[in-house]
N, C-alpha and C positions, 0 to 999 in steps of 0.2 A: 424305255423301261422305267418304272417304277422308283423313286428312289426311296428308302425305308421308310423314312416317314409319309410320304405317300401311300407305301403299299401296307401300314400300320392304319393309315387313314380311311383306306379300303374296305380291310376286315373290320373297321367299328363301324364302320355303314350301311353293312349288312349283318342279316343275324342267318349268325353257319354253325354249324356245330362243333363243336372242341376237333371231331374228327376232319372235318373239312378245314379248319383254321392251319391243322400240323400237317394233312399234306400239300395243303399252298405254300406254308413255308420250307417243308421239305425239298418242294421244286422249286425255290428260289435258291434254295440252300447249295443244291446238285447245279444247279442250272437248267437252261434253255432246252435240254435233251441228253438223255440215259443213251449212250452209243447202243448201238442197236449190231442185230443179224441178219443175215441171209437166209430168206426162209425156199427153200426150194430152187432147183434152176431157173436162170431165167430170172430171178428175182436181183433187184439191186438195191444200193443201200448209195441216196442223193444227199449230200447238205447242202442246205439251202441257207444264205448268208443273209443275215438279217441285221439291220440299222434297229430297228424296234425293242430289239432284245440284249440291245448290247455292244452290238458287231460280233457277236457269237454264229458261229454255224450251227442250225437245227436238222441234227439226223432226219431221215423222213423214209420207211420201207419201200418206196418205189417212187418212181421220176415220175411218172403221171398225175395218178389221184392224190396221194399223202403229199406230192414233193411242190402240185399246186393250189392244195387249201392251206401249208404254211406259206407260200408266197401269196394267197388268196389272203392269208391273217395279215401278213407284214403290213398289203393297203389297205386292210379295210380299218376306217379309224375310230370305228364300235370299238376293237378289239387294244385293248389296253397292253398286255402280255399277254404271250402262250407258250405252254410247256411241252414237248415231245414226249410220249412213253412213258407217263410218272406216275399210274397204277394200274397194280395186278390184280384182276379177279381171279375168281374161281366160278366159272358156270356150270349148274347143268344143264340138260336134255331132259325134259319129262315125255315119257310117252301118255298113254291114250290113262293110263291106270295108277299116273304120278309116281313110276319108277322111274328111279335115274335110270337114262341111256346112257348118256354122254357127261362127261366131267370133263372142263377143259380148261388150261388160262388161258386170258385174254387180258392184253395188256391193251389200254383205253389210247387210242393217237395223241389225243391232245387235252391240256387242262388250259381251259380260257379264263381269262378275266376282260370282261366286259362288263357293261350294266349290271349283267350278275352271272357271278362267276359260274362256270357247267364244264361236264366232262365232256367231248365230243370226239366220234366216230365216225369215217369215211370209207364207203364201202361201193364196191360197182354194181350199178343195176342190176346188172343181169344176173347178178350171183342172189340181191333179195328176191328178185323175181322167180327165179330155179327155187328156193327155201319156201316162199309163199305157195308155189304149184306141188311140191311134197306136201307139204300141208294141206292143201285141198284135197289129195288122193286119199288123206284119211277119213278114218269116220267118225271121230274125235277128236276135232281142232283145238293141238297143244302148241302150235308154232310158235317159236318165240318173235320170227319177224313179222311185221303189220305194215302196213299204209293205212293211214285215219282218212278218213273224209276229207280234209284239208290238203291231201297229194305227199301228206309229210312220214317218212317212214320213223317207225320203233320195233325196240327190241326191250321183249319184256322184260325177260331178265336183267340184262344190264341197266335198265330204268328202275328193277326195285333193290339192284346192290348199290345203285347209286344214290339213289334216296336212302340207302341206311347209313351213309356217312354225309349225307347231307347238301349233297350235291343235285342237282337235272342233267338228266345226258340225253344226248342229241345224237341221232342217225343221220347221217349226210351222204350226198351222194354225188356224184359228179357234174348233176344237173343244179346244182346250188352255186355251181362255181359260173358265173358268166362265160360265156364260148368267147366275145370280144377280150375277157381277161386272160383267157386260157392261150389265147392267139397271137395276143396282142398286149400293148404294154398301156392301155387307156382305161384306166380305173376312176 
């Protein structure tokens, strides 16, 4: 972790916006991770103990996908800090006629600080891919989720509430995490 002057050294090295400055130090302020809930049966609530952060335990909504991209962060050594669940959106759902459908929160997995610091999201394939094939049944492609060209998924909306506080957010997905690291302890 960071120690203040380092992480004071950080925010003058990049240019973020007033909004983006107060919730990094928000999540410095709270710590490593906002205790979290159970969303549904079946669902579990992992911490994952982290040397990089502290020797703090980081909540993480489930032992598979969320509970191995914060042990995927602990090694990777891009990743400077990371913070569990430290903002809340508000999204919609536009249909075909840019009515709201859907309003929903969404709280963002993780705030990195790396090279440069991004809000980042981990999601299971097959739930983008089910969202991407709804959207093709239509006859007015409003989807918020995409694949680019590059294999790299997005979601629009959360890429333009995150640009309005000054942030880039990242869709990830399972396939980003190495299967040898997932497996195995060789990073």
């Amino acid at each position: 972790m960071l120690s203040d002057h380092e992480f004071e050294a950080y925010l003058a090295s990049h240019s973020l916006t007033s909004e983006a400055r107060v919730l990094m130090r928000c999540a410095r302020e709270r710590g490593p991770g906002v205790e979290v809930t159970r969303r549904g049966p079946g669902a579990s609530i992992v911490r994952v103990q982290s040397r990089k952060m502290g020797g703090c335990a980081i909540p993480t909504t489930s032992r598979t996908l969320n509970g191995s991209a914060a042990k995927w962060h602990e090694y990777d050594n891009s990743v400077l800090e990371y913070y569990a669940n430290v903002h809340t959106f508000t999204v919609d759902t536009h249909d075909e006629h840019n009515r709201v459908v859907n309003r929903n929160q969404h709280t963002v997995n993780y705030l990195v600080l790396a090279d440069e610091p991004f809000l980042e999201d981990w999601r299971e394939e097959c739930h983008l891919l089910a969202a991407v094939k709804r959207d093709c049944e239509r006859w007015v492609k409003v989807g918020r989720i995409y694949r680019d060209e590059h294999d790299c998924w997005h979601d629009r909306e959360l890429e333009t509430l995150s640009a309005r506080i000054g942030l880039h957010h990242v869709l990830r997905t399972s396939r980003d995490i190495p299967r040898i690291a997932l497996f195995g302890r060789v990073f």
